[in-house]
N, C-alpha and C positions, 0 to 999 in steps of 0.2 A: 436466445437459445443458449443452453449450457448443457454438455455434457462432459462424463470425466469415468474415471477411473479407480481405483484404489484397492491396497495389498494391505493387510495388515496380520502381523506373523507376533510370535514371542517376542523378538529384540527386534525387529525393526517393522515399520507401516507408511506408504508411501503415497499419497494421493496427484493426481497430473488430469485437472478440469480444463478445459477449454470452452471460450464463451462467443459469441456475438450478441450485439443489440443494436438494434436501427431505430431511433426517438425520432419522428418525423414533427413532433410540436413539443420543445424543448422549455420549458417554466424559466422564468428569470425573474429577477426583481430593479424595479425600477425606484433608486434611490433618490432621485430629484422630486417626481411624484408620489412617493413611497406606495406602489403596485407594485402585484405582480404582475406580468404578462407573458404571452408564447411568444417564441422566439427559437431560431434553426432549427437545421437537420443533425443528430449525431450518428454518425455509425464507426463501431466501437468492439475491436474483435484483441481478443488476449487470451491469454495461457498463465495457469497459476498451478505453482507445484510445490508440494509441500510433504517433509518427510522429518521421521523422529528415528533415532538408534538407540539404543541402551548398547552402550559401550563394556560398561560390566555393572555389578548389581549397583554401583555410587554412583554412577556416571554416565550420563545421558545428552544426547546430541542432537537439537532439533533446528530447522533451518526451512526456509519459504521464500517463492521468490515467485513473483507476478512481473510479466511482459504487456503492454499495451498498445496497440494501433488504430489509432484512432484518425478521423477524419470530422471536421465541423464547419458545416456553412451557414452563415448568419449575415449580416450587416455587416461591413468591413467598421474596423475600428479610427479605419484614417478619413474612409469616403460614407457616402449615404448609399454605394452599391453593395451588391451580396457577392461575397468574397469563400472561398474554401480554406479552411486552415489544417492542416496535417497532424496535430494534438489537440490535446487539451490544455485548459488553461490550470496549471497547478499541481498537471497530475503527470510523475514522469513515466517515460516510457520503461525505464528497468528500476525494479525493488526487488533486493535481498535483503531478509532478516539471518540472521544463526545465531545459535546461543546455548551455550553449554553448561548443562548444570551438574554439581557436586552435590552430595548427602554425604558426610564426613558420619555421621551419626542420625538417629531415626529423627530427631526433632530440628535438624539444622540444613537449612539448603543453601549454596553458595553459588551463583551463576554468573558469567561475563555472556556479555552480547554484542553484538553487530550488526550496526544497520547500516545501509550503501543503498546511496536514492542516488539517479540518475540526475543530467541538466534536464532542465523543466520550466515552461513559459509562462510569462503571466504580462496581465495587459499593462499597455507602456506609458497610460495616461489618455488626455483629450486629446484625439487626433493626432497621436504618436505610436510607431511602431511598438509591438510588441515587445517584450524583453526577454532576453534567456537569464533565468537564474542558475548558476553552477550548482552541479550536484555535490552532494555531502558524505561525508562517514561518521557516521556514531559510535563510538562504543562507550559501553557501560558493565558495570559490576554491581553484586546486588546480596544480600544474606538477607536470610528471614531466622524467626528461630520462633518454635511454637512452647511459647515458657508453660502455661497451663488452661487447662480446659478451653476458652473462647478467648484467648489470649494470643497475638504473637506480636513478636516485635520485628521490625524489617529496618534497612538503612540501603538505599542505592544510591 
């Protein structure tokens, strides 16, 4: 199920969807035997909201951010019983993007960005507990320039 919302005006437009999904026979692949097969339950409910501003006519502000709760029961990873796990594996529960772009002039864009991922799990090996991996922050910068016709050049 997803439903959601959205505004969108002259300078700014704002969208705010809300989801769930219940996979009651979840696809896997089995790398020893190379198959695939079914495997667990997921149920998996989040919110993603996403919004853009025009600052003034060079300058622009867009920025997104997904929430995740999830819930997974499968075969435990230590024992041969079925276990509940409270995420997913790899996928974290909070993502922010933003990133702010510059037009200096009609054919040049200049942008810096920002990405912030949450801690987030991944499996810990054969018959070894899970692991948390530490969340991270990105940032980056970036110009394009559109020199002519089907041409441009970029550097990030």
């Amino acid at each position: 199920y997803e439903a959601g919302i959205a505004y969108t005006g002259k300078q700014a437009s704002v969208r705010l969807t809300g989801f769930y999904r219940d996979i009651k026979n979840g696809l896997d692949f089995d790398y020893v035997n190379f198959v695939y097969f079914n495997s667990g339950r997921q149920q998996v409910a989040g919110l993603e909201a996403e919004g853009e501003l025009q600052l003034s006519r060079k300058l622009q502000l867009s920025a997104n951010y997904t929430w995740l709760a999830a819930e997974e029961t499968l075969q435990s990873r230590l024992t041969t019983k079925d276990t509940t796990y409270n995420y997913l594996l790899k996928r974290p529960e909070h993502q922010l993007f933003a990133a702010l772009q510059y037009k200096p002039v009609e054919k040049l864009t200049l942008s810096a960005n920002l990405l912030v991922v949450s801690d987030r799990r991944d499996v810990g090996g054969f018959q070894a507990p899970d692991v948390t991996l530490k969340g991270y922050v990105l940032a980056g910068v970036a110009a394009q320039y559109k020199a002519a016709g089907n041409l441009t050049l970029f550097a990030d």
